[in-house]
N, CA, C and O of each residue as an XYZ file, in Angstrom:
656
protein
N     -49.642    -73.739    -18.909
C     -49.880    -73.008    -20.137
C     -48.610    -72.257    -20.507
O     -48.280    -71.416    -19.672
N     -47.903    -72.362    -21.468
C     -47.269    -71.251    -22.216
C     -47.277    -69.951    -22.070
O     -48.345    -69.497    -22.480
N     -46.602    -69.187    -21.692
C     -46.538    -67.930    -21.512
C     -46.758    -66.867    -22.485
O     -47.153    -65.743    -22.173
N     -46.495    -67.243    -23.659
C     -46.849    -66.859    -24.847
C     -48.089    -66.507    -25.152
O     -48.664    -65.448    -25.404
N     -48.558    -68.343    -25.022
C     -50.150    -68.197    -25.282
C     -51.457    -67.539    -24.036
O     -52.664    -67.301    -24.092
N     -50.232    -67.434    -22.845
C     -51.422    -66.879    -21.864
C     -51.515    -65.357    -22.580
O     -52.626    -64.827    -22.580
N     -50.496    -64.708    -23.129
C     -50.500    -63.418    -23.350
C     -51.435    -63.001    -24.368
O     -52.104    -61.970    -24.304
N     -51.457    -63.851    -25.324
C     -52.289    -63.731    -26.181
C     -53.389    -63.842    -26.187
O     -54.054    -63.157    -26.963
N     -54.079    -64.882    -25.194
C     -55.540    -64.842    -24.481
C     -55.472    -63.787    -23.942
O     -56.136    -62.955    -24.560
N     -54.769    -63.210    -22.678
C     -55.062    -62.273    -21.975
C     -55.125    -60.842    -22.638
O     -55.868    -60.042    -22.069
N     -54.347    -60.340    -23.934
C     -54.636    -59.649    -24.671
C     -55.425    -59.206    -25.426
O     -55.821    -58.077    -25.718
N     -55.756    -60.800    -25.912
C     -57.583    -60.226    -26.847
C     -58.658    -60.097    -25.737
O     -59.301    -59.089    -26.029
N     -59.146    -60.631    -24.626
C     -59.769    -60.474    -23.263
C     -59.455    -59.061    -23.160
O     -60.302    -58.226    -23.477
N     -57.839    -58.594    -22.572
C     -58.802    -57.095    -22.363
C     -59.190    -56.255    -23.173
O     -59.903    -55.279    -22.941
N     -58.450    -56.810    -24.808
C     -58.884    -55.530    -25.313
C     -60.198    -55.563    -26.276
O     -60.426    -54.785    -27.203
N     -61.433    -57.219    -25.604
C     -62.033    -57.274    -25.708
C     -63.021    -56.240    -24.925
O     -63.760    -55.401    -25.440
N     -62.823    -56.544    -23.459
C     -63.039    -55.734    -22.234
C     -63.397    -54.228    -22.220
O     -64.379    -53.742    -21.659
N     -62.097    -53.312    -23.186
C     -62.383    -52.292    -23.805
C     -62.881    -51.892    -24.847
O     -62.514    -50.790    -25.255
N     -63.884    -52.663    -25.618
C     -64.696    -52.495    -26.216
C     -66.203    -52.876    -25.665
O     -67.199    -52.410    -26.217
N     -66.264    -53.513    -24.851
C     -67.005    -54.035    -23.829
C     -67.677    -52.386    -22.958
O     -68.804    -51.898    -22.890
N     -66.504    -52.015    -22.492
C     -66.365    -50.902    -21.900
C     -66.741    -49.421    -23.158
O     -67.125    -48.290    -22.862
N     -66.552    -49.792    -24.059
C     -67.261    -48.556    -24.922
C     -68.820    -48.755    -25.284
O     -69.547    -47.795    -25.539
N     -69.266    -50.100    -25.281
C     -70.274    -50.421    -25.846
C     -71.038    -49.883    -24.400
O     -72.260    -49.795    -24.514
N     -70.668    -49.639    -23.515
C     -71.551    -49.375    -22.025
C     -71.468    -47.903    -21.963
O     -72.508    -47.322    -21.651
N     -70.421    -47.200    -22.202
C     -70.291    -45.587    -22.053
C     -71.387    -45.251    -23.006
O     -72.446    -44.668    -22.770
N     -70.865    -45.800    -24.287
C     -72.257    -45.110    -25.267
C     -73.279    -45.211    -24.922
O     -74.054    -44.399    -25.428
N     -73.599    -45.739    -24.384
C     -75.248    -45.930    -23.942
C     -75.481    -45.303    -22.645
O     -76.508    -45.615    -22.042
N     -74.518    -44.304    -22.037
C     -74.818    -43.642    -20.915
C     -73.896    -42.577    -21.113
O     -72.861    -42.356    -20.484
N     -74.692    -41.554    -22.641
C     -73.796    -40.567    -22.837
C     -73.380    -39.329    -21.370
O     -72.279    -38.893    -21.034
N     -74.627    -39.087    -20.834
C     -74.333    -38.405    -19.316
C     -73.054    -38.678    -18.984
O     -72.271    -37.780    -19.293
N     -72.597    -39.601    -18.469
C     -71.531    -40.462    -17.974
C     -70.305    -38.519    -18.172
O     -69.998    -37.728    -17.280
N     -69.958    -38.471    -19.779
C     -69.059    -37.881    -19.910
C     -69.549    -36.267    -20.006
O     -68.927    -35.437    -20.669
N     -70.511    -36.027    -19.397
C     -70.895    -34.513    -19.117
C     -70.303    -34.212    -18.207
O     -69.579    -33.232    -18.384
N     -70.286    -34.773    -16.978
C     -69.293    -34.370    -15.537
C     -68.064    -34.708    -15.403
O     -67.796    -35.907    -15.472
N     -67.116    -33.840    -15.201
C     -65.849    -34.211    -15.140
C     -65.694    -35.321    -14.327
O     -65.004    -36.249    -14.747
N     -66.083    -35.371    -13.514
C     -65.219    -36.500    -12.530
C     -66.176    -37.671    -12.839
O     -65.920    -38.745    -12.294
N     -67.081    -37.600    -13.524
C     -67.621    -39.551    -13.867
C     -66.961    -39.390    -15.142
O     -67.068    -40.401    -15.837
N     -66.414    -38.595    -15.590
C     -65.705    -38.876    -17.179
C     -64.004    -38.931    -16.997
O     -63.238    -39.208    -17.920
N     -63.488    -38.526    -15.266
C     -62.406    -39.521    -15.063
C     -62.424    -40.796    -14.984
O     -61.902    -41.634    -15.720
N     -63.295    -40.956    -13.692
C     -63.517    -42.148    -13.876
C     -64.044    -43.368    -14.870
O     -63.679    -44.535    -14.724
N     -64.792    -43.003    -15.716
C     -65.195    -43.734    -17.237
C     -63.353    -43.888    -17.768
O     -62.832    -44.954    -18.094
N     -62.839    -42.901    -17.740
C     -61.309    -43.028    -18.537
C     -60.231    -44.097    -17.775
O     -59.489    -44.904    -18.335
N     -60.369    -43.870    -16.455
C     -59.698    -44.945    -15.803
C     -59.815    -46.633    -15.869
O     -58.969    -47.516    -16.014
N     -61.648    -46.642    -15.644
C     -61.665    -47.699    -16.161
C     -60.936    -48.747    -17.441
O     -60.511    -49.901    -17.496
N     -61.089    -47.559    -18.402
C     -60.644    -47.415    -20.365
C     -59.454    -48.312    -20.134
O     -59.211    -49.450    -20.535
N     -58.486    -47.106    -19.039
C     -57.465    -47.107    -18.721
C     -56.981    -49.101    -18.323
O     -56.372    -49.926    -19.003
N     -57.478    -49.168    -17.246
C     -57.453    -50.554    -16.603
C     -57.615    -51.643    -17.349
O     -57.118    -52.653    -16.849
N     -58.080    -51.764    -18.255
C     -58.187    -52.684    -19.428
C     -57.483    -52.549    -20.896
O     -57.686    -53.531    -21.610
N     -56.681    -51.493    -21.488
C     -56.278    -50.893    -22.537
C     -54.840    -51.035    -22.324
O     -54.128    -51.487    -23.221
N     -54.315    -50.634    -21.060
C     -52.823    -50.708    -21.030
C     -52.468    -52.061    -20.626
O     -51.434    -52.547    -21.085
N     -53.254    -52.784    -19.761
C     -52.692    -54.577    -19.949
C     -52.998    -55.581    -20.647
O     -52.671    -56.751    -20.447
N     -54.027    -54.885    -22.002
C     -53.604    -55.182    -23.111
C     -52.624    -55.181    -23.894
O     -51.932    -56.022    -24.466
N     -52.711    -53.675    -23.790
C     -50.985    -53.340    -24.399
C     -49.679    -53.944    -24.151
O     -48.808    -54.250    -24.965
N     -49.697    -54.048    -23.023
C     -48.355    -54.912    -22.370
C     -48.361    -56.510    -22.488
O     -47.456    -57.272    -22.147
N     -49.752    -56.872    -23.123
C     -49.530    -58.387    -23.219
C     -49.367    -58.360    -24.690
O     -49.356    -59.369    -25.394
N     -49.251    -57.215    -25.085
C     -49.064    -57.464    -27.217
C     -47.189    -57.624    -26.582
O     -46.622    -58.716    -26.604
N     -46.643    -56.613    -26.179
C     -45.448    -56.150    -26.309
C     -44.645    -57.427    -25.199
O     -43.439    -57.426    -24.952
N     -45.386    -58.178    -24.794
C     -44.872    -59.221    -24.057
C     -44.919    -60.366    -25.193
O     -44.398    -61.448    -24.923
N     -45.459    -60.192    -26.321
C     -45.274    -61.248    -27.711
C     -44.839    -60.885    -28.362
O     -44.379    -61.705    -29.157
N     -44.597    -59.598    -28.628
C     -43.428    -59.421    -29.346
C     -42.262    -59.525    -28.884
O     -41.374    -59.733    -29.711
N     -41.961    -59.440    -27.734
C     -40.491    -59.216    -26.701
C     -40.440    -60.915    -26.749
O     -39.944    -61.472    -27.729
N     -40.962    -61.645    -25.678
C     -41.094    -63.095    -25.326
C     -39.901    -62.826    -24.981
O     -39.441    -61.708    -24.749
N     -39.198    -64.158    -24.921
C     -38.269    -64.877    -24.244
C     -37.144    -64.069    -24.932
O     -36.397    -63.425    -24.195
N     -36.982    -64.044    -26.022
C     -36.025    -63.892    -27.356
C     -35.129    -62.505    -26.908
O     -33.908    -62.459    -26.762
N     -36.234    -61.244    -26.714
C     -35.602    -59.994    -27.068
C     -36.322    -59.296    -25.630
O     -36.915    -58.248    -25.887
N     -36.360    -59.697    -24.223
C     -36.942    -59.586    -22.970
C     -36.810    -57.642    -22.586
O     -37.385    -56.910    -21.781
N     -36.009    -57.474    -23.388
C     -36.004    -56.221    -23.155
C     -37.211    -54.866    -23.885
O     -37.590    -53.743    -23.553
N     -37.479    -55.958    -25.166
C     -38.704    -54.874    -25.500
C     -40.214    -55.096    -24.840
O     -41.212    -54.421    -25.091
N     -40.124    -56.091    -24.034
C     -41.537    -56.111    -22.905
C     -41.045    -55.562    -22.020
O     -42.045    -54.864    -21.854
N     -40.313    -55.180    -21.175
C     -39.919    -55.041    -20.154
C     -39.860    -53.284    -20.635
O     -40.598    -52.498    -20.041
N     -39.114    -52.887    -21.517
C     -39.384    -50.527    -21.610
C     -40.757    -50.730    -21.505
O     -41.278    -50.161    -20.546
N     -41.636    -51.519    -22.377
C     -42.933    -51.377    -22.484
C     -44.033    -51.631    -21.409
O     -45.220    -51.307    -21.356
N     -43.106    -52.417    -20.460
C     -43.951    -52.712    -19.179
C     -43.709    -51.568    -18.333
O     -44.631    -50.874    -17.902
N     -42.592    -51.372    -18.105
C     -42.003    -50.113    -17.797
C     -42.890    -48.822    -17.987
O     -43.503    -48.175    -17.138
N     -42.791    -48.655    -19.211
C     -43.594    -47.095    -19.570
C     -44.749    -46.728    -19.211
O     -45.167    -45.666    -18.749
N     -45.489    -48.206    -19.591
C     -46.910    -48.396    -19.285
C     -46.917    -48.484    -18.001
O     -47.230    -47.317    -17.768
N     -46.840    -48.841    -17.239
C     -47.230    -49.373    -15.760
C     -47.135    -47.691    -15.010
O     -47.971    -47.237    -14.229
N     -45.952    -47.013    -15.476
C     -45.299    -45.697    -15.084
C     -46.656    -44.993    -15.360
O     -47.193    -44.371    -14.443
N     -47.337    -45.079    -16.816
C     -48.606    -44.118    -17.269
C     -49.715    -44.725    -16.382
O     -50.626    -44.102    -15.836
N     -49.518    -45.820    -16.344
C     -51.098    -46.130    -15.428
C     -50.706    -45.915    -13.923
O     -51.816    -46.097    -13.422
N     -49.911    -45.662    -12.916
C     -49.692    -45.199    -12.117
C     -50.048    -44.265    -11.703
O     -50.821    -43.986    -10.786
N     -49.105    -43.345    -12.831
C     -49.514    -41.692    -12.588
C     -50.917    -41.430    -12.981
O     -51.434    -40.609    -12.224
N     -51.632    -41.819    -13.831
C     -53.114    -41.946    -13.666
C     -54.061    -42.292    -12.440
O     -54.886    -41.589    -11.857
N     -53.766    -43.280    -12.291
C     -54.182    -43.765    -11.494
C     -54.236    -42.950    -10.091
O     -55.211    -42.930     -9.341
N     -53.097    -42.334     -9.895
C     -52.824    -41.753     -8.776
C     -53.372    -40.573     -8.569
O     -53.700    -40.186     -7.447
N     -53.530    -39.843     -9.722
C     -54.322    -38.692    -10.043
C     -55.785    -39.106    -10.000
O     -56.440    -38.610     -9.083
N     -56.296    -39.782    -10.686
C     -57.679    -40.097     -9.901
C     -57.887    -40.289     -8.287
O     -58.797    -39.752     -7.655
N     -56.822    -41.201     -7.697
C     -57.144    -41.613     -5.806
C     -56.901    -40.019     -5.687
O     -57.438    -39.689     -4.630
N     -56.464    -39.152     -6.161
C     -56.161    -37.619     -5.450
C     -57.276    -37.418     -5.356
O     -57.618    -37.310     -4.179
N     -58.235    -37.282     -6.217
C     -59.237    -36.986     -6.933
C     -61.070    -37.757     -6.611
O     -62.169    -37.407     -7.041
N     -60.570    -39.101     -5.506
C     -61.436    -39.545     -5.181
C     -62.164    -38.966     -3.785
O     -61.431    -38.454     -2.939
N     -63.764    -39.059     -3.523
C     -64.410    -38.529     -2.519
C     -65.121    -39.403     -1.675
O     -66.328    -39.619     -1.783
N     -64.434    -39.866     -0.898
C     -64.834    -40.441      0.293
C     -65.607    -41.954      0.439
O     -66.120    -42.354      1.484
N     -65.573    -42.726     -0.885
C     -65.541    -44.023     -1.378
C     -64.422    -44.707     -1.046
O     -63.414    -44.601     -1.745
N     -64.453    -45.489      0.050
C     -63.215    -46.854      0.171
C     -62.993    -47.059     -0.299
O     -61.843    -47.021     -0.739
N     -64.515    -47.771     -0.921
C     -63.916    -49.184     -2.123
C     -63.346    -48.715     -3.211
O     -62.292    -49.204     -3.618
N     -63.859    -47.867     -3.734
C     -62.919    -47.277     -4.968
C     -61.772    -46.558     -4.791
O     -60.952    -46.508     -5.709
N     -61.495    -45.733     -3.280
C     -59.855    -45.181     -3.511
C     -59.206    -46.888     -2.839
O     -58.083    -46.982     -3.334
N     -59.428    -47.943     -2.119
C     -59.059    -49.162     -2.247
C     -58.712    -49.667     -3.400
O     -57.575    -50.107     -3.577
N     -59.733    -49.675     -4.433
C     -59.468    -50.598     -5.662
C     -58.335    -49.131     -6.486
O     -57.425    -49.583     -7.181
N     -58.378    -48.125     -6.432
C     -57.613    -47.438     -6.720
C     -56.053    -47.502     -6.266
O     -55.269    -47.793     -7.169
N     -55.677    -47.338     -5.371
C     -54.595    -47.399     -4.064
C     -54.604    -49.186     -4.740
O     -53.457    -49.426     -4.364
N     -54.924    -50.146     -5.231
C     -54.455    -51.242     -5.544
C     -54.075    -51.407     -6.549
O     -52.943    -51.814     -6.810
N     -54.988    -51.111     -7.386
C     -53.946    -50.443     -8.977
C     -52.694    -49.845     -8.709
O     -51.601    -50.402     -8.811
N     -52.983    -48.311     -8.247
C     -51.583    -47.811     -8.510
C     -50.555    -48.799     -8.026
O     -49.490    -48.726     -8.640
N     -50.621    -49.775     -7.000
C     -48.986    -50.412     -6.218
C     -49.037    -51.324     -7.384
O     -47.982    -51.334     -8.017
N     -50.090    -52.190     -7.901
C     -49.621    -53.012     -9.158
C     -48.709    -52.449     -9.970
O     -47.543    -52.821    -10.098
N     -49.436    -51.217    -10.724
C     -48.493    -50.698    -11.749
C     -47.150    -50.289    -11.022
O     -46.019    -50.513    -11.454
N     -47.465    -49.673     -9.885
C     -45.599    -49.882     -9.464
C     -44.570    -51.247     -9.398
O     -43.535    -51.634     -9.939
N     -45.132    -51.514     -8.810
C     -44.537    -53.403     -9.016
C     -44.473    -53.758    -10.281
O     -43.667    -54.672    -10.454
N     -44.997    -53.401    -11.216
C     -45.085    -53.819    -13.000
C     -43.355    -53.431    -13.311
O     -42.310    -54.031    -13.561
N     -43.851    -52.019    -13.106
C     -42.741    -51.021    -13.575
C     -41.068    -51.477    -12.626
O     -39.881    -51.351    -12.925
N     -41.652    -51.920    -11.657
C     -40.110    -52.536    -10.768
C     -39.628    -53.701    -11.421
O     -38.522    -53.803    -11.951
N     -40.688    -54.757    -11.346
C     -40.355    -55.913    -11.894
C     -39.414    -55.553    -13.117
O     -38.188    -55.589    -13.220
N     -40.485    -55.166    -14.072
C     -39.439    -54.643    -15.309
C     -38.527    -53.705    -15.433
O     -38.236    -53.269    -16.546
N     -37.904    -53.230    -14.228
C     -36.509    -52.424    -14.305
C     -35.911    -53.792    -13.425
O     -34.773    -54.027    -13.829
N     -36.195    -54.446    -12.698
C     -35.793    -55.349    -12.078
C     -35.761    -56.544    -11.771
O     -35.691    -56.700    -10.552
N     -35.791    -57.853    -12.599
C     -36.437    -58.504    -13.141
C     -35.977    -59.911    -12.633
O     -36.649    -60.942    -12.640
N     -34.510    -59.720    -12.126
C     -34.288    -60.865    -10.389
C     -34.573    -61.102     -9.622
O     -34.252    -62.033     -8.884
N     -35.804    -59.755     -9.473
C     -36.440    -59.601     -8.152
C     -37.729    -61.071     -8.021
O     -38.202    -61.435     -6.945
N     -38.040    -61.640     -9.248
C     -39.211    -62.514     -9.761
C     -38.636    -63.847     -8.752
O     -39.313    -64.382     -7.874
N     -37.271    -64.205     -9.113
C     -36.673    -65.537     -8.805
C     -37.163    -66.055     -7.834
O     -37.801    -67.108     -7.805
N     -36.835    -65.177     -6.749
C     -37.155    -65.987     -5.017
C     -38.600    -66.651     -4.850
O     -38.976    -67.555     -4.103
N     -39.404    -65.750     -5.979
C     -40.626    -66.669     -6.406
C     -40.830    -67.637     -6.918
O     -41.906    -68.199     -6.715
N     -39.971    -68.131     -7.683
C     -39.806    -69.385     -8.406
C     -40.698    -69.196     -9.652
O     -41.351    -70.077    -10.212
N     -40.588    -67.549    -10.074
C     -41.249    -67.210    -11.161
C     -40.370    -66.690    -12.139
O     -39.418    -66.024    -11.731
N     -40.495    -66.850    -13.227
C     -39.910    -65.808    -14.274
C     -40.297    -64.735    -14.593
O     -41.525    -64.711    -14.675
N     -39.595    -63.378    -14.922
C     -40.065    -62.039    -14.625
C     -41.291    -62.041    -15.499
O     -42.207    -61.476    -14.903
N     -41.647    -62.468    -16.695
C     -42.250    -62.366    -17.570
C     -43.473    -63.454    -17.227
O     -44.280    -63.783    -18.096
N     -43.510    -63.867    -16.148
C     -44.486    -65.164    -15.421
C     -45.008    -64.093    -14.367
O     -46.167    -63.684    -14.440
N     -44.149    -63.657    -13.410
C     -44.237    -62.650    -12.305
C     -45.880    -61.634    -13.267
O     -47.110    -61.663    -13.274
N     -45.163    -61.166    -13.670
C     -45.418    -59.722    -14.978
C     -47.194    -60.062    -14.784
O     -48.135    -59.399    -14.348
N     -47.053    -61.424    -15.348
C     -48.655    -61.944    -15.776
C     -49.603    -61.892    -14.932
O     -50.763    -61.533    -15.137
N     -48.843    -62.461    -13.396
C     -49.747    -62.455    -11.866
C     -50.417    -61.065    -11.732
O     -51.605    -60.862    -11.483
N     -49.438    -60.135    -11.944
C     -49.670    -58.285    -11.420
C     -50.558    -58.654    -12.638
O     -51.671    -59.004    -12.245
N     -50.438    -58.688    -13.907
C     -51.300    -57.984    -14.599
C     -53.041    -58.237    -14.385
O     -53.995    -57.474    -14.538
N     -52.918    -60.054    -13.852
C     -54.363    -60.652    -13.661
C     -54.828    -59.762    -12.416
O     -55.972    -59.340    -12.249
N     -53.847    -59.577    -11.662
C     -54.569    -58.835    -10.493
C     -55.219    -57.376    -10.546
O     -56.148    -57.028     -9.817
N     -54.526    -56.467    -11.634
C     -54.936    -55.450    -12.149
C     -56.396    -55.582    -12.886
O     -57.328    -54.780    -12.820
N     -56.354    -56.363    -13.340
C     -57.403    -56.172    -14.845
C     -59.027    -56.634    -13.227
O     -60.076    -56.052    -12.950
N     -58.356    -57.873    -12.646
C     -59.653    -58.487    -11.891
C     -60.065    -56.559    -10.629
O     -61.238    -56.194    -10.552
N     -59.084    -55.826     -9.981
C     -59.352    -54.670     -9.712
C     -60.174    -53.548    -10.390
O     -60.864    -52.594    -10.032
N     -59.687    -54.232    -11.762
C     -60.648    -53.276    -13.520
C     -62.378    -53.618    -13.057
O     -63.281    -52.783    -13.019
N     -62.497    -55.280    -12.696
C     -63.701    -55.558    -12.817
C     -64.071    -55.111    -11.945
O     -64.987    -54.424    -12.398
N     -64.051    -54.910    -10.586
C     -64.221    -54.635     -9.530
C     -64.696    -53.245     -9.273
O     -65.699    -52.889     -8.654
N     -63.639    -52.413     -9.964
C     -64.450    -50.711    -10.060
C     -65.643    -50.823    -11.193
O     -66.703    -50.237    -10.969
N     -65.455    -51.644    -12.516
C     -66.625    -51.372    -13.422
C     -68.138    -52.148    -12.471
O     -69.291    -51.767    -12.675
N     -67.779    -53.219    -11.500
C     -68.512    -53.890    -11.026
C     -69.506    -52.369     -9.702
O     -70.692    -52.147     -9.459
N     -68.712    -51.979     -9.412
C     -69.048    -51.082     -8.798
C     -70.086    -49.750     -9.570
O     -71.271    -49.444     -9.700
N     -68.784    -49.289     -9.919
C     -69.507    -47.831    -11.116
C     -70.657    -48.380    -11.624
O     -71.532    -47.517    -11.552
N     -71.187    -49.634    -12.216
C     -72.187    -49.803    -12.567
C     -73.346    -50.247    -11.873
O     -74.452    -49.943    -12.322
N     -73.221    -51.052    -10.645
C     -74.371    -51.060     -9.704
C     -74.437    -49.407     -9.121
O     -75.550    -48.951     -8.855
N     -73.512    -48.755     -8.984
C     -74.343    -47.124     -8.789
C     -73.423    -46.650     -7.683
O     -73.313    -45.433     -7.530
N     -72.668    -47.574     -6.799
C     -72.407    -46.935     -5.753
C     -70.730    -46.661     -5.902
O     -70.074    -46.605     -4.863
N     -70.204    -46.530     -6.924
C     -69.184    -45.386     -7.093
C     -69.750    -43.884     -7.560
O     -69.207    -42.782     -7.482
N     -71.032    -44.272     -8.066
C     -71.303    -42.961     -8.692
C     -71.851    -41.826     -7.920
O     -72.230    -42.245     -6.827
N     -72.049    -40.519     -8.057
C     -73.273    -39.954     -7.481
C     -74.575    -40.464     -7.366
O     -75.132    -41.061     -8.287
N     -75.272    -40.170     -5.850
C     -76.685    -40.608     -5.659
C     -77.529    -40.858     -6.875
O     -77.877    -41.895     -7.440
N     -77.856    -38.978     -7.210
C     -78.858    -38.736     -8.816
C     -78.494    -39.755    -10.052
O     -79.230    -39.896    -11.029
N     -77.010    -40.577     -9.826
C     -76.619    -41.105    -11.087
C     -76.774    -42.682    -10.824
O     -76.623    -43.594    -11.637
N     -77.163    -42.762     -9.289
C     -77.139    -44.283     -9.412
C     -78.343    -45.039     -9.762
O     -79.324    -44.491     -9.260
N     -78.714    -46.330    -10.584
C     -79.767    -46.845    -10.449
C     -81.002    -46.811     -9.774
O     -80.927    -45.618     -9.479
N     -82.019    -47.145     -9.319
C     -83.392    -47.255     -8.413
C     -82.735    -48.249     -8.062
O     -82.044    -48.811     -8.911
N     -82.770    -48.719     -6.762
C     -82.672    -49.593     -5.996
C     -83.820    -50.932     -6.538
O     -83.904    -51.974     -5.888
């Protein structure tokens, strides 16, 4: 497939995803009464919104002008990091989620390397902007993984999770 056109699938997908993801918050206004299920509701947001973003700015950049995907992978990966990282501070005694957390954040670091560093792809027999795509699938499938969670109940508090 074209690199182009994976971006462009993978772009309307997540930022299908995040509407996906609003159509579920609304319907569980609670969600954003407690601070910390209304981090986590944002992280999720988060996990699907910014590798969207980076697959617009990877079609506009493409091959041609590699440097305007690459600040933009850069910036972004840097914001979902430090997010990210601030939530695992912030997480209570859930594996799987400071796991799927603690896996995000090293993606977005690796995002943000790749794109300050972008030779680093070669020994893979990838192009940075091929590289770029792997981290991002692996991010977004980590996205599903916490929403897969948060919504069967057991990221959440007891009182907030489903009846068995």
């Amino acid at each position: 497939m074209d690199v182009s056109t994976f971006y462009a699938l993978f772009s309307a997908t997540c930022f299908t995803l995040v509407g996906l993801w609003w159509n579920v918050v609304q319907s569980h206004t609670d969600w954003m009464r407690e601070p910390a299920l209304r981090r986590v509701v944002g992280g999720i947001y988060l996990s699907f919104l910014l590798p969207a973003l980076m697959g617009l700015f990877a079609q506009v950049g493409g091959a041609q002008q590699p440097q305007v995907w690459r600040v933009a992978f850069i910036v972004l990966a840097v914001v979902g990091c430090g997010c990210t990282l601030r939530l695992l501070a912030r997480a209570r005694g859930d594996r799987f989620v400071t796991r799927q957390q603690a896996g995000a954040a090293l993606m977005y670091a690796l995002i943000a390397v790749v794109g300050a560093f972008p030779e680093l792809a070669r020994p893979l027999g990838l192009t940075p902007i091929q590289a770029e795509a792997v981290m991002l699938i692996v991010l977004v499938v980590l996205g599903h993984a916490l929403v897969w969670r948060f919504m069967a109940g057991e990221g959440r508090p007891a009182e907030d999770a489903p009846a068995a």
